[in-house]
C-alpha positions in Angstrom: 0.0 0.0 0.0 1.6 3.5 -1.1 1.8 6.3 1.4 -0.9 8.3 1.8 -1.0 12.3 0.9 -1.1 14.2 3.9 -2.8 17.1 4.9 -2.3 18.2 8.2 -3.3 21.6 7.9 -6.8 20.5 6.3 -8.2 21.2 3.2 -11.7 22.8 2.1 -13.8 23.4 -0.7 -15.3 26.5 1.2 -14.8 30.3 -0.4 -12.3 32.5 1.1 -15.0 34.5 3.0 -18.1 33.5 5.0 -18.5 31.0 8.4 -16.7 28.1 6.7 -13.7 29.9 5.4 -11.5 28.2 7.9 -12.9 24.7 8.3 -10.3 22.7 7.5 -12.4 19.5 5.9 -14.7 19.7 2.8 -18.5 21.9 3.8 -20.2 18.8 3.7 -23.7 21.3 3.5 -22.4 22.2 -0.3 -23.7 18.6 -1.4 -27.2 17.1 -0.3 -26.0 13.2 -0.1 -27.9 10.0 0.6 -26.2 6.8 1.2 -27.1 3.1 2.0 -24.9 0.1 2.5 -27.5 -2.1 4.1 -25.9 -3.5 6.8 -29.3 -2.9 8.1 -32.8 -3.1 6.4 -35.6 -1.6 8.3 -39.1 -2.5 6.6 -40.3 0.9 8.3 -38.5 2.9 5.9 -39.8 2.1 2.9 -43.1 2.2 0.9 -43.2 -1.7 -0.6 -45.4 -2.2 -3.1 -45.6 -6.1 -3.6 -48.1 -8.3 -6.0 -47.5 -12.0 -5.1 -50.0 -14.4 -6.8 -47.7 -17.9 -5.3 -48.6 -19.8 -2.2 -46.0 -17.5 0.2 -44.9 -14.3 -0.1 -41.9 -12.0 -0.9 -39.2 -11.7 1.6 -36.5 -8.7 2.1 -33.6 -9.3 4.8 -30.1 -8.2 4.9 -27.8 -11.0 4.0 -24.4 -12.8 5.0 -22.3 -10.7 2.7 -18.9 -9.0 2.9 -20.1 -5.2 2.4 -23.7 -5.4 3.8 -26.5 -6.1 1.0 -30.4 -6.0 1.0 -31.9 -9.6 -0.8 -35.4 -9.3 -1.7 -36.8 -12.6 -2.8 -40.1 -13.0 -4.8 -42.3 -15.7 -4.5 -42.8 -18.0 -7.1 -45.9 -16.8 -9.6 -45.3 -15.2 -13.1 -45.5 -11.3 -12.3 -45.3 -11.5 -8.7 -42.9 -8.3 -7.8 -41.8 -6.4 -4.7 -40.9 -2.0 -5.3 -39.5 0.5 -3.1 -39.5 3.9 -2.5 -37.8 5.5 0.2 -40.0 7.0 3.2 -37.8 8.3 6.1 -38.9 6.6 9.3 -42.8 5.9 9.1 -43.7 4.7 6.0 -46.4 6.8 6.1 -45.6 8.1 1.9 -42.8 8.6 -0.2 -40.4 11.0 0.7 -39.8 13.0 -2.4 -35.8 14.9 -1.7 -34.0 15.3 -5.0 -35.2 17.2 -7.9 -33.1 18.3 -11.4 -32.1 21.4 -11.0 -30.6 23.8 -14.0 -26.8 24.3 -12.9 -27.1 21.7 -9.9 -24.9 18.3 -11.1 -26.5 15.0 -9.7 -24.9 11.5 -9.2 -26.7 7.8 -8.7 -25.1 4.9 -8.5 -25.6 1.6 -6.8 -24.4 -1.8 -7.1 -26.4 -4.7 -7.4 -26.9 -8.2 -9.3 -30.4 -10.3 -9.9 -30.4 -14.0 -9.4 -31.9 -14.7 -13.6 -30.7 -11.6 -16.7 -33.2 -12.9 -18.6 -36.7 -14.0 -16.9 -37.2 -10.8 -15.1 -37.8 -7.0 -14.7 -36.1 -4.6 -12.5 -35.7 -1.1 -12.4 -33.3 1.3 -10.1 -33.0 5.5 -9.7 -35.1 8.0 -8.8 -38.7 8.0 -9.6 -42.1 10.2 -9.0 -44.2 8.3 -6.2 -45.7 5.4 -8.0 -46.5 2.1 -7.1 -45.9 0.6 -10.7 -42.4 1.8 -11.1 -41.7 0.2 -14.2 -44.4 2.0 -16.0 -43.6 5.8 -14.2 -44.3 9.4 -15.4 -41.3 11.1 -14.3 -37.9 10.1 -13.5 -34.6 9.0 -14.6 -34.0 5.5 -14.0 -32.3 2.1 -16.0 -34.5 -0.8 -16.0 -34.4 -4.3 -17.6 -37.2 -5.5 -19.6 -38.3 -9.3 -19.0 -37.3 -11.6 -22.3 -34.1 -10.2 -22.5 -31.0 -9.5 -20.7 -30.5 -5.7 -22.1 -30.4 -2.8 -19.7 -32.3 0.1 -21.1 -31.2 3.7 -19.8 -34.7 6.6 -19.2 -35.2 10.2 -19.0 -38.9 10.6 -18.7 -41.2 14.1 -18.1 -45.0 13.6 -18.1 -45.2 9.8 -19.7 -42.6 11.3 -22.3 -39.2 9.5 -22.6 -35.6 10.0 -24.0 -34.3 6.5 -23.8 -30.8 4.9 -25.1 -32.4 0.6 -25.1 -30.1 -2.1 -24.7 -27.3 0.5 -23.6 -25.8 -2.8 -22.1 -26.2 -5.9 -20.8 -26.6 -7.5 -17.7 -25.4 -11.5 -16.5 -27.5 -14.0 -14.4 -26.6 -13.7 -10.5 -23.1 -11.3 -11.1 -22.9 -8.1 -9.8 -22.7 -4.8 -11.5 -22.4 -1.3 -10.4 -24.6 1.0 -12.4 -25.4 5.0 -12.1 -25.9 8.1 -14.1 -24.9 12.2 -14.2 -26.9 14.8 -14.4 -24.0 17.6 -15.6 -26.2 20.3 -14.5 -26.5 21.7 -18.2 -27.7 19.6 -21.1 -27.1 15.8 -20.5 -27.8 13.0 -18.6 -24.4 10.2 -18.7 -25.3 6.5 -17.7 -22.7 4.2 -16.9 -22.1 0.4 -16.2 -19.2 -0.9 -14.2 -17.3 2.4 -14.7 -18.0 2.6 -18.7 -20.6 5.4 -20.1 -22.8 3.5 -21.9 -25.5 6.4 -23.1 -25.9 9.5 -22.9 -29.5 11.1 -23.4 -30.5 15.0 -23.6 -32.6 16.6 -21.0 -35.5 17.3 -23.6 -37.6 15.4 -21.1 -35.7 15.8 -18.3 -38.3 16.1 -15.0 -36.9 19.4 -13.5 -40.7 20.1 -12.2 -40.9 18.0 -9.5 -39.1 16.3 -6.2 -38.2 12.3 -7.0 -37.6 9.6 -4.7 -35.4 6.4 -4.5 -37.0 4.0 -6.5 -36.3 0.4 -7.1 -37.5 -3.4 -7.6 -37.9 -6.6 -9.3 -41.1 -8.4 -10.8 -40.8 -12.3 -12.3 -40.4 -13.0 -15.7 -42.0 -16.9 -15.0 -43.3 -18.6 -12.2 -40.4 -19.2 -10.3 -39.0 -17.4 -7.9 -35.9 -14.0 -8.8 -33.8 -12.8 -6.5 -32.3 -9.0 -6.3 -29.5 -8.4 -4.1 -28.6 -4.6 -3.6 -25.2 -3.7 -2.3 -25.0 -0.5 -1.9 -27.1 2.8 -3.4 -25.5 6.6 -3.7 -27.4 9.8 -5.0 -25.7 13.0 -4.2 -26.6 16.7 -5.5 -25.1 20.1 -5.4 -27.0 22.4 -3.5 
């Protein structure tokens, strides 16, 4: 392992006048972030939508894993899905805390895998409050289509898309770290395991209204898929 640089005398992204002139670490208040590792899973905090036509039911339980990850389990009927969107504490409605902003960059990314590429939907970013997430009006999101293993990249404003499908593609049960940028100006970037992969104008960008974390899996068949989620980041200048 090299050496690391040292600072001792701090360093700041604050201007030379104001409160935070002298702070010697970064103003964390200059970026709104939200971050998740799931080390824990508290059911409380989310608004789950689940359909499940099989004898049991979904499950969604942190698992034995090096890093911390969130495995939500289906049960075993064609169609039968579980989607979330993040609530705060009470799960008393979707808390709605980012919205595109003109001049304001914005970063997602998460890492995740699902147990079958091919025989299943899923879809990840941020999302109006709906409870059929795969079928929203505003947001900007990647989702997979069931029938195929292509990952299909969405910038949508009032049911009205800019889309880059079968960007890439995604393997049964292996993970892979996905995300997008919002450069504040003119484009959204999406990227797979480091790698832009599209990148889609904001012509239907949805700068009108606050989105929430979104995310989930439906079947493809009658038999049980599996989506573990490692980690999810969204970050946005203030």
């Amino acid at each position: 392992m090299s050496v690391p640089a040292r600072f001792p005398r701090g360093i700041t992204n604050s201007a030379a006048t104001g409160p935070m002139r002298m702070l010697p670490i970064p103003d964390p208040s200059s970026i709104h972030v939200w971050f998740d590792d799931f080390d824990d899973f508290a059911a409380a905090q989310w608004i789950i939508t689940t359909t499940e036509a099989g004898a049991g039911s979904a499950t969604e339980a942190v698992g034995n894993e090096d890093g911390g990850v969130l495995v939500i389990t289906n049960d075993a009927a064609d169609n039968d899905n579980d989607f979330f969107q993040w609530s705060g504490t009470d799960a008393s409605g979707a808390v709605e805390s980012f919205k595109f902003a003109s001049g304001k960059k914005l970063w997602f990314k998460a890492r995740l895998k699902i147990s079958d590429a091919t025989q299943s939907d899923f879809v990840i970013g941020l999302q109006i409050t709906d409870t059929s997430p795969l079928a929203v009006t505003d947001g900007v999101y990647l989702m997979k289509d069931d029938g195929d293993a292509n990952l299909d990249c969405y910038v949508t404003k009032d049911s009205t898309s800019t889309t880059s499908v079968a960007a890439s593609t995604l393997s049964d049960d292996t993970y892979a770290v996905l995300g997008f940028y919002y450069n504040g100006v003119d484009a959204v970037e999406f990227y797979k395991d480091g790698v832009e992969i599209a990148s889609l104008a904001t012509t239907n960008l949805p700068d009108d209204e606050e989105l929430t974390i979104s995310f989930g899996i439906q079947n493809g068949e009658a038999v049980a898929k599996v989506l573990s989620l490692d980690y999810i980041l969204v970050a946005k200048e203030r």
